[in-house]
NUNU-885855 format. One record per residue: y, x, z of N, C-alpha, C, O in turn; residue number from 1. Coordinates in steps of 0.2 Angstrom, whole numbers, m for minus. Each point is the difference from the previous one (the first is absolute). Example, Ala and Ser with C-alpha at 12.3 -4.5 7.8 and 13.67 -1.06 7.14 Angstrom:
<kelos>
- m28; 66; 39; 6; m4; 0; 6; 4; 0; m1; 5; 3; 1
- 6; m7; m7; 6; 4; 1; 5; m4; 3; 6; 3; 1; 2
</kelos>
This chain:
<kelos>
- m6; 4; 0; 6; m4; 0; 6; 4; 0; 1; 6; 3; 1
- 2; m9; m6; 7; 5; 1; 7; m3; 0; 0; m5; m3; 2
- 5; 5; 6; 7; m4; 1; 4; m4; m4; m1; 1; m6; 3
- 4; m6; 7; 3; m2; m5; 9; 2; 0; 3; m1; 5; 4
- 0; 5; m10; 8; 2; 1; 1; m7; m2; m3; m3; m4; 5
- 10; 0; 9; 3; m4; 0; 8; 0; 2; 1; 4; 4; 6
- 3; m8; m7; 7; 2; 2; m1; m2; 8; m4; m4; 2; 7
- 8; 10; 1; 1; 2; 5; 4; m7; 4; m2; m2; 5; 8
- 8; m2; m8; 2; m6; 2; m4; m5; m1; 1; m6; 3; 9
- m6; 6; m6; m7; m7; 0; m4; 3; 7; 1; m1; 6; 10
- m4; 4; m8; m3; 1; 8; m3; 6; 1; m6; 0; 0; 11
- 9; 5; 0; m5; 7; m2; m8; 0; 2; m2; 3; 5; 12
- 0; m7; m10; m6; 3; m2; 2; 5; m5; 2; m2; m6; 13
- m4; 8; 8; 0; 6; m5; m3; 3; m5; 1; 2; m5; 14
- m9; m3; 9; m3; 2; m5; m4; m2; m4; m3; 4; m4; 15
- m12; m7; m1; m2; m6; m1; m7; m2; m1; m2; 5; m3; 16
- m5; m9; 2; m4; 2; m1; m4; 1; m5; 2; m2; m5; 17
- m8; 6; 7; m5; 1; m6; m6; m3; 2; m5; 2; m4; 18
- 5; m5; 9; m7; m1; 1; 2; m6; 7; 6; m1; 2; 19
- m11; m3; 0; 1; m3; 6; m5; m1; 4; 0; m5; 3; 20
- m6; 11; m4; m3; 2; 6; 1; 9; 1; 3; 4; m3; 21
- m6; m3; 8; 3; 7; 5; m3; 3; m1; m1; 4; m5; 22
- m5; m5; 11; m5; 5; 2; m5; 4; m4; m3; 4; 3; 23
- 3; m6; m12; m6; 4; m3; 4; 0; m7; 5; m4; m2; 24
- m8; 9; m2; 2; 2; m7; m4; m5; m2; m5; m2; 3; 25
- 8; m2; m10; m3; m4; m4; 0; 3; m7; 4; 5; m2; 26
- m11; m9; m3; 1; 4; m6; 6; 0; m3; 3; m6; 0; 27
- 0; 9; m3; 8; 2; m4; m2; m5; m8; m6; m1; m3; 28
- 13; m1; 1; m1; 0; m6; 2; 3; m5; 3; m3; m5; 29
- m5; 10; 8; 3; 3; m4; m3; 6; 2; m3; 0; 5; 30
- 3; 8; m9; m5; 7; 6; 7; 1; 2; 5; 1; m4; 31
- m6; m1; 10; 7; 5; 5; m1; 6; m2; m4; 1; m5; 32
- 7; 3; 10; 2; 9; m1; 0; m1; 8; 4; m3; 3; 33
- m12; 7; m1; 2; 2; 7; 4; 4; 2; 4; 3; m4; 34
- m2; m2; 12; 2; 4; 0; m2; 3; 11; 0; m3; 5; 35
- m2; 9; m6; m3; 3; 5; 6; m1; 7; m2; m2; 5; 36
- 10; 3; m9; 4; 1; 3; 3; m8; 4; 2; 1; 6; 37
- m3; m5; m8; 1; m8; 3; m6; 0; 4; 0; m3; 5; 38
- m4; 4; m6; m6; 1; 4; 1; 3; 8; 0; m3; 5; 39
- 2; 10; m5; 5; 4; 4; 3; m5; 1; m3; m3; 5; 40
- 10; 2; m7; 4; m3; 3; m2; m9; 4; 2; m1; 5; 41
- m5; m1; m8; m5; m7; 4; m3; 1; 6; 0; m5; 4; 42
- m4; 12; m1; m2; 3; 4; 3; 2; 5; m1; 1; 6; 43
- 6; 0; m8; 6; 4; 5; 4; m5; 3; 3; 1; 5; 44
- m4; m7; m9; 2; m6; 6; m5; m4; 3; 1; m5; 3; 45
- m7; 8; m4; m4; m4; 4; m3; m4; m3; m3; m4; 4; 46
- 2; 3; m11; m6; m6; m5; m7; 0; 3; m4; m5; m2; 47
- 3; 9; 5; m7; 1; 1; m4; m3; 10; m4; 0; 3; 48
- 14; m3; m4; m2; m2; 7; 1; m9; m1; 0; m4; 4; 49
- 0; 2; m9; 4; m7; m3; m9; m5; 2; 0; m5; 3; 50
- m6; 8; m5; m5; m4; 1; m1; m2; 7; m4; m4; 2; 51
- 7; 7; 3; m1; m1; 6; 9; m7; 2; 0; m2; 5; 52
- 2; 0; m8; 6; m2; 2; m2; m7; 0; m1; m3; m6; 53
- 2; 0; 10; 0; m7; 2; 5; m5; m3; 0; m5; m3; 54
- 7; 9; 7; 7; m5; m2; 5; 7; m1; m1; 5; 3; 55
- 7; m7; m8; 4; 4; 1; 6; m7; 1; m1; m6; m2; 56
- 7; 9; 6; 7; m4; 1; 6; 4; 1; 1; 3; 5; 57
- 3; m4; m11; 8; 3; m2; 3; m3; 1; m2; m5; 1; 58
- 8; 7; m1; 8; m4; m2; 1; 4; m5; m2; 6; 0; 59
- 6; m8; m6; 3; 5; m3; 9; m4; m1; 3; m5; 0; 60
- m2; 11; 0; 9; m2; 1; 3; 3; m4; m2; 5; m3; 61
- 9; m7; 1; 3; 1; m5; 9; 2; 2; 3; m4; 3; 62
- 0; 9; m3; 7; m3; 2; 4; 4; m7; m3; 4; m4; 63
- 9; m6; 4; 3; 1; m8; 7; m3; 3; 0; m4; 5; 64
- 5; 7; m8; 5; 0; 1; 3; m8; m1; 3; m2; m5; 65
- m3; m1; 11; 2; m8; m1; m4; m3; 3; 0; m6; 2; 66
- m4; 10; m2; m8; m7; 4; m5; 3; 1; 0; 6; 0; 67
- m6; m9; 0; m8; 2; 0; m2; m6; 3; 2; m5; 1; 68
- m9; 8; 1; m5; m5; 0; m8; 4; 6; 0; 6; 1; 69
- m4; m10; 0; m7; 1; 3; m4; m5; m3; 2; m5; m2; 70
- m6; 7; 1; m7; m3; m2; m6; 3; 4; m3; 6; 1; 71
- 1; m14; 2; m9; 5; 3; m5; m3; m3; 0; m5; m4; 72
- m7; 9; 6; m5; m1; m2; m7; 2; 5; 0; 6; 3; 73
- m4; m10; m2; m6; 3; 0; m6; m1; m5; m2; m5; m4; 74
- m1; 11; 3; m7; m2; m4; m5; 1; 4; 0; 5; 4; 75
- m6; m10; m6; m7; 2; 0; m3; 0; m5; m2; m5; m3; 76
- 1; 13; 0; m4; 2; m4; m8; m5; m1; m1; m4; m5; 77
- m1; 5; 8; m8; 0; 0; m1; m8; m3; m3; m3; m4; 78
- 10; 1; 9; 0; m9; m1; 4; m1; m7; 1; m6; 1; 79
- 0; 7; m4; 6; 1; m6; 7; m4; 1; 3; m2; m5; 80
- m1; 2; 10; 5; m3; 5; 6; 1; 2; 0; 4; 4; 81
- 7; m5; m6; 3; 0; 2; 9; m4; 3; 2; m5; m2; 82
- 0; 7; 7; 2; m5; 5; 7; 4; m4; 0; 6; 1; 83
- 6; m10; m5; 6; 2; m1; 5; m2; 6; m2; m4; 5; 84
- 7; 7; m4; 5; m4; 6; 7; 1; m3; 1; 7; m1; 85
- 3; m10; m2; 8; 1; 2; 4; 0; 4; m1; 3; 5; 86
- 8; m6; m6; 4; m3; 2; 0; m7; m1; 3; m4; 4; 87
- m7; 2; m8; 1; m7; m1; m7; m4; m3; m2; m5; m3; 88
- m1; 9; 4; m9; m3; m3; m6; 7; 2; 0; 6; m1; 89
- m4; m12; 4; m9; 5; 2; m3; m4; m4; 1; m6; m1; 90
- m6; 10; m3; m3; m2; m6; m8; 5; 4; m1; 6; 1; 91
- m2; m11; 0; m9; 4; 1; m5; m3; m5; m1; m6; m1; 92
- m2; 12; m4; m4; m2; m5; m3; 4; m2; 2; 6; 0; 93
- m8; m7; m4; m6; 7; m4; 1; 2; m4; 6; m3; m1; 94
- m7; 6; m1; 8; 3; m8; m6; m1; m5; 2; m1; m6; 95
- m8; 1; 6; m4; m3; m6; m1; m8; m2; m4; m3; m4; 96
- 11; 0; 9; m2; m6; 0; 10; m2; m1; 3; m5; 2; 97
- m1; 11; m6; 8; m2; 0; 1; m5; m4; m3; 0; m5; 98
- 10; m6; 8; 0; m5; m6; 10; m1; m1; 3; 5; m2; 99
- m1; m11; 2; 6; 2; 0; 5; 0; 4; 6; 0; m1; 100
- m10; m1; 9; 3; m1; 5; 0; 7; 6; 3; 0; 5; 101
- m6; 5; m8; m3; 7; 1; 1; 6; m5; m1; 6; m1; 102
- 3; m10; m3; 2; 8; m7; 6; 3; 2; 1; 6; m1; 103
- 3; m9; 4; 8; 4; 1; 0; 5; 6; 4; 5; 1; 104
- m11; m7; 6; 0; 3; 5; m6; 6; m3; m2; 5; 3; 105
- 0; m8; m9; m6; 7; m1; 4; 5; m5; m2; 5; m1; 106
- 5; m7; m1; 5; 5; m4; 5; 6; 3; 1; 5; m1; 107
- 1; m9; 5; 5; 3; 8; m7; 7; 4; 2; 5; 2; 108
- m7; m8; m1; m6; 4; 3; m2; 6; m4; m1; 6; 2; 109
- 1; m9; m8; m3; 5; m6; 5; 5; m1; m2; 6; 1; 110
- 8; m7; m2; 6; 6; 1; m4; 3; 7; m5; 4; 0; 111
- 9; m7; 5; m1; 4; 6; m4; 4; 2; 1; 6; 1; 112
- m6; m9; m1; m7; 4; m1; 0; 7; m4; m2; 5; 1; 113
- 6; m7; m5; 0; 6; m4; 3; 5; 1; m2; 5; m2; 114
- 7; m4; 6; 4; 2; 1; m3; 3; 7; 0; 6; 0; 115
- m1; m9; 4; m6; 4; 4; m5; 4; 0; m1; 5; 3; 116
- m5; m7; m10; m4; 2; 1; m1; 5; m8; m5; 4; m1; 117
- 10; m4; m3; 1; 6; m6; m5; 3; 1; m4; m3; m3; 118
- 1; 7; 6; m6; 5; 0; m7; m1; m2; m5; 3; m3; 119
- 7; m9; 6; m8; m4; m2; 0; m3; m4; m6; m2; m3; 120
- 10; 0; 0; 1; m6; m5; m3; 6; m6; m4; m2; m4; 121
- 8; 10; 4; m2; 4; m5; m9; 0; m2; m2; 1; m6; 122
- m2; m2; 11; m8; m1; m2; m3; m7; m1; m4; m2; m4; 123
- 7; m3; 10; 0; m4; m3; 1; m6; m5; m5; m3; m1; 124
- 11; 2; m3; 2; m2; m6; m4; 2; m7; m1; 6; 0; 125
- m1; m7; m4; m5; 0; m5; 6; 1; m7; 4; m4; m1; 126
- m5; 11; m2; m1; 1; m7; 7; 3; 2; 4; m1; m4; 127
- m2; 4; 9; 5; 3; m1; 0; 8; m3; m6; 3; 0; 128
- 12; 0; m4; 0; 6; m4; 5; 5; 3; 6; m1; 1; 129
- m10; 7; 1; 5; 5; 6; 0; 6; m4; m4; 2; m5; 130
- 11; 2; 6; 0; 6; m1; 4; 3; 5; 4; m3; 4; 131
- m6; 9; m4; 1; 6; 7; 5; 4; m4; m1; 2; m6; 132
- 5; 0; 10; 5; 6; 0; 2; 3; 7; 3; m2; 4; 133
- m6; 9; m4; 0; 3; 6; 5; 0; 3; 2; m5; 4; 134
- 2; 10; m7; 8; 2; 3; 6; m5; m3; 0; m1; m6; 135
- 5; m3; 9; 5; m3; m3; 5; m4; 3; m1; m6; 2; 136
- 6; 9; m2; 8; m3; 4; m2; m7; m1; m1; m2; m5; 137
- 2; m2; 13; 1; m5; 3; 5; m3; m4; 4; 4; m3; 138
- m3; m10; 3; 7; m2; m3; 5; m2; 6; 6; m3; 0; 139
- m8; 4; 6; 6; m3; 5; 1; 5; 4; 5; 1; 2; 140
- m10; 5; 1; 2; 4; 2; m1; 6; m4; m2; 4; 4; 141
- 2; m2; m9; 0; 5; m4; m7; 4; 2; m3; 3; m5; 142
- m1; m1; 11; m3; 2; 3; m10; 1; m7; m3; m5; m3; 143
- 3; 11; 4; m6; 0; m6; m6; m1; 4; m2; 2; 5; 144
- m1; m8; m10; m5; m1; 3; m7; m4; m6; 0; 1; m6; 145
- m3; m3; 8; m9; m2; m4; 3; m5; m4; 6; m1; 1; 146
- m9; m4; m5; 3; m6; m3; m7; m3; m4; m2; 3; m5; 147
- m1; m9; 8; m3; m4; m3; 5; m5; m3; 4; m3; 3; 148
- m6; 1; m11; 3; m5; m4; m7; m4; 3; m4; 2; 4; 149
- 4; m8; m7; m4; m7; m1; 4; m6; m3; 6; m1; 1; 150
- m10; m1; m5; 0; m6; m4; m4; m8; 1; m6; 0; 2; 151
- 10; m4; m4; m7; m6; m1; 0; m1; m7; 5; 1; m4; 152
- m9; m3; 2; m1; m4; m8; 5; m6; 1; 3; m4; 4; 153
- m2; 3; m11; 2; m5; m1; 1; m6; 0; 4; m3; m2; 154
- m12; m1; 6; m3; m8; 1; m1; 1; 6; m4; 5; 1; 155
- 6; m9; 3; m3; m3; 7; 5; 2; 3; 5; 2; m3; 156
- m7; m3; 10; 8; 1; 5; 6; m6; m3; 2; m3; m5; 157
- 2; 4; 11; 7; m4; 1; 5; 2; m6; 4; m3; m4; 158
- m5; 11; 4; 3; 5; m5; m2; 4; m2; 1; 6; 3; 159
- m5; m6; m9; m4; 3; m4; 2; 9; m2; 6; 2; 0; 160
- m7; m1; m2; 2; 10; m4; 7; 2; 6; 5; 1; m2; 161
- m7; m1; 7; 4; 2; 4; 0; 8; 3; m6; 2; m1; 162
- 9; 3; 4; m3; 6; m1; 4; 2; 6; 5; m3; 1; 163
- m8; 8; 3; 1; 2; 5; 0; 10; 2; m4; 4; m1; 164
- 8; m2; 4; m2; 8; 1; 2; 1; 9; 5; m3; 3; 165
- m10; 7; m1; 1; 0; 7; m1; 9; 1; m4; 3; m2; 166
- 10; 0; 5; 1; 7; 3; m2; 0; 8; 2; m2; 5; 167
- m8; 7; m7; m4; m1; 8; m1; 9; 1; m3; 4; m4; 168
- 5; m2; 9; m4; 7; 3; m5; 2; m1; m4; m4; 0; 169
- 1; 10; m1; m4; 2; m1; m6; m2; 8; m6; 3; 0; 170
- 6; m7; 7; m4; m4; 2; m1; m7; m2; m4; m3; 3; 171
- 7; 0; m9; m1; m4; m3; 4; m7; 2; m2; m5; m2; 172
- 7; 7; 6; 6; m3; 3; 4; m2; m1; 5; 1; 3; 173
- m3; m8; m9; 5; m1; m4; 8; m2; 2; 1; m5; 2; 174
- 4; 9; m3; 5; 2; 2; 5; m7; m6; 3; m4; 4; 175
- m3; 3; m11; 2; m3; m2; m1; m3; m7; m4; 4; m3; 176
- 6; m10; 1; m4; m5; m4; 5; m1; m6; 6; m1; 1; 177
- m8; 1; m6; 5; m4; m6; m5; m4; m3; m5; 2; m1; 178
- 8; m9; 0; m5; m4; m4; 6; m1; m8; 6; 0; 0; 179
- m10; 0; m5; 3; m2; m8; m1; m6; m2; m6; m1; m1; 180
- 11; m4; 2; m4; m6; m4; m3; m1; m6; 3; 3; m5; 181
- m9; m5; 4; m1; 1; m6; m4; 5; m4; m3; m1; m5; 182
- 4; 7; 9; m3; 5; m2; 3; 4; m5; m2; 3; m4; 183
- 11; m3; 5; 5; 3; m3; m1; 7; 3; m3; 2; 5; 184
- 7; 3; m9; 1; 8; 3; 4; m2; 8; m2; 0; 6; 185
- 11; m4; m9; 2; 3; 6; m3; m5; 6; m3; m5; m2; 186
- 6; 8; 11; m2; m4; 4; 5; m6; 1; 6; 1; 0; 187
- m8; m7; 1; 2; m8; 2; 5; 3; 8; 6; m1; 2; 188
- m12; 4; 1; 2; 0; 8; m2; 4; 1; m5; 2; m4; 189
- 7; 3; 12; m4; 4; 0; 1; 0; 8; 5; m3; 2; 190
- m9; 4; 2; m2; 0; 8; m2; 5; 6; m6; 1; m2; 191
- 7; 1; 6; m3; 4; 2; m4; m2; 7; 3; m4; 3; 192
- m8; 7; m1; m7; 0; 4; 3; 3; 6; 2; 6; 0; 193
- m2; m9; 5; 3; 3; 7; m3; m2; 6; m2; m6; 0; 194
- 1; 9; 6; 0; m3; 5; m8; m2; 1; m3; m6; 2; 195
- 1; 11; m5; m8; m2; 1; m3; m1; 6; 1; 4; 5; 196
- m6; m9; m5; m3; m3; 9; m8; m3; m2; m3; m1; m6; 197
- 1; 2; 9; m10; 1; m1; m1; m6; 8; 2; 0; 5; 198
- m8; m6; m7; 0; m4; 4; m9; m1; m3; m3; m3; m5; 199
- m1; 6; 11; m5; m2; 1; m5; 4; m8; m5; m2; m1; 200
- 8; 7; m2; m1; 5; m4; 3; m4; m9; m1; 2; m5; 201
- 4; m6; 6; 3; m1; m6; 8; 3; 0; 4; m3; 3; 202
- m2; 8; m6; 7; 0; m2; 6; m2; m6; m1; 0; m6; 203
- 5; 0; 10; 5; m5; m4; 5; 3; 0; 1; 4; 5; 204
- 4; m3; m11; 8; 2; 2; 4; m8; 5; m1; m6; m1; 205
- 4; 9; 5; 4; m8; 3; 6; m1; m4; 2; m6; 1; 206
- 3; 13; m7; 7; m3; 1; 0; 4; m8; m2; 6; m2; 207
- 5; m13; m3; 3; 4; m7; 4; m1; 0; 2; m6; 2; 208
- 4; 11; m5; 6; m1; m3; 2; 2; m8; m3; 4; m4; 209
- 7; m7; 4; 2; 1; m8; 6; 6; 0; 2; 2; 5; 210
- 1; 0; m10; 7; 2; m2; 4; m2; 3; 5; 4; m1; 211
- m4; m9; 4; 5; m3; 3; 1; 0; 6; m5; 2; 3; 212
- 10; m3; 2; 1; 2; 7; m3; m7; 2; m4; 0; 5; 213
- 4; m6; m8; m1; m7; 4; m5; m2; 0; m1; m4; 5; 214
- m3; 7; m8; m8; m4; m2; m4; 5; 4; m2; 6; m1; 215
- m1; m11; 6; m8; 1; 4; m4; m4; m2; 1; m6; m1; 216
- m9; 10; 0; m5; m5; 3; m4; 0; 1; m4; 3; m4; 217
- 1; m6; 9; m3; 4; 6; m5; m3; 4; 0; m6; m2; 218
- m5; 7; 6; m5; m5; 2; m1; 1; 8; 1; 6; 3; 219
- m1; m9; m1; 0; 0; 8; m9; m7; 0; m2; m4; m4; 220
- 1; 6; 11; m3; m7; 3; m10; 4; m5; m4; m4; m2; 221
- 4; 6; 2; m6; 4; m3; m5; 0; 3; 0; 4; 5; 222
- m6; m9; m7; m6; 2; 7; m5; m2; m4; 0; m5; m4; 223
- m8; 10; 5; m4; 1; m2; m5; m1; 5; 0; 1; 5; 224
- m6; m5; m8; m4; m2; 4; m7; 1; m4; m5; m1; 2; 225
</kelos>
């Protein structure tokens, strides 16, 4: 799965999906391009502790010059379940059983989620296309570092041909994010990976920022079971 970019005064949801199951690789339709190095970085936050996870529950929050916003969630994996909460609506429901009273809260999820769990999403998401570049200036702090690109194909998902590159340490630590709509050269947006926190052996960045002094967003309320 992967994010949906949306303007920032609708509702930031940022980034969208490719699939709408998690925990296992599905056949592609299409041959991916593995890659060792997403594998690395999947492990390094902890993918290999997801089979034991019962429930995860986030806030994701939003703040932007003028306003912002929180969104919660709990999921239960196993159950294919998840519990939305607003400001102004809780929506509890199976996401293989989405209809039109649950598409707007699985869409809000599906970003979010994404934005959390990036690392995993790299193994699990189906028919994605990677290329590795060792060395190469960050685009937000200049700082040299590793660079996984990723791609989705062009059918499925919220937003199809969508592409991605992540500048991660050589522990496999992703520091910062540019997504291309579309799968264009230059970057849409570009974000950085901060304030990393580990709960119950899954890790997560808790705070990205953009180019901009106003824009946070950030996850608090994080509990693993």
């Amino acid at each position: 799965m992967r994010p949906i970019i949306l303007s920032i005064l609708l509702s930031i949801s940022l980034l969208s999906c490719k699939q709408n199951q998690a925990p296992a690789l599905q056949e592609a339709t299409e041959e991916p391009i593995e890659s060792s190095v997403a594998e690395s970085i999947a492990k390094a936050y902890g993918v290999d502790r997801w089979e034991a996870v019962e429930s995860l529950a986030f806030t994701f929050n939003v703040e932007y010059d003028g306003g912002g916003f929180d969104r919660s969630f709990e999921w239960y994996p196993k159950e294919d379940r998840v519990v939305y909460t607003s400001a102004t609506d809780t929506v509890d429901y199976i996401r293989s059983q989405v209809d039109s009273l649950s598409l707007g809260a699985d869409k809000r999820f599906v970003n979010d989620k994404y934005w959390l769990l990036t690392p995993f999403q790299l193994v699990w998401d189906e028919g994605l296309t990677f290329q590795e570049v060792d060395q190469e200036a960050a685009p937000i702090s200049g700082e040299m570092m590793n660079k996984l690109s990723y791609s989705y194909g062009d059918v499925g998902g919220y937003t199809p041909g969508d592409a991605y590159d992540l500048y991660y340490t050589d522990d496999y630590t992703v520091h910062e994010w540019v997504y291309r709509k579309g799968g264009q050269e230059a970057p849409s947006r570009i974000y950085t990976w901060e304030d990393h926190k580990e709960v119950n052996g899954i890790k997560y960045a808790s705070m990205h920022k953009d180019t901009t002094p106003a824009f946070k967003l950030f996850f608090t309320n994080v509990k693993v079971n």
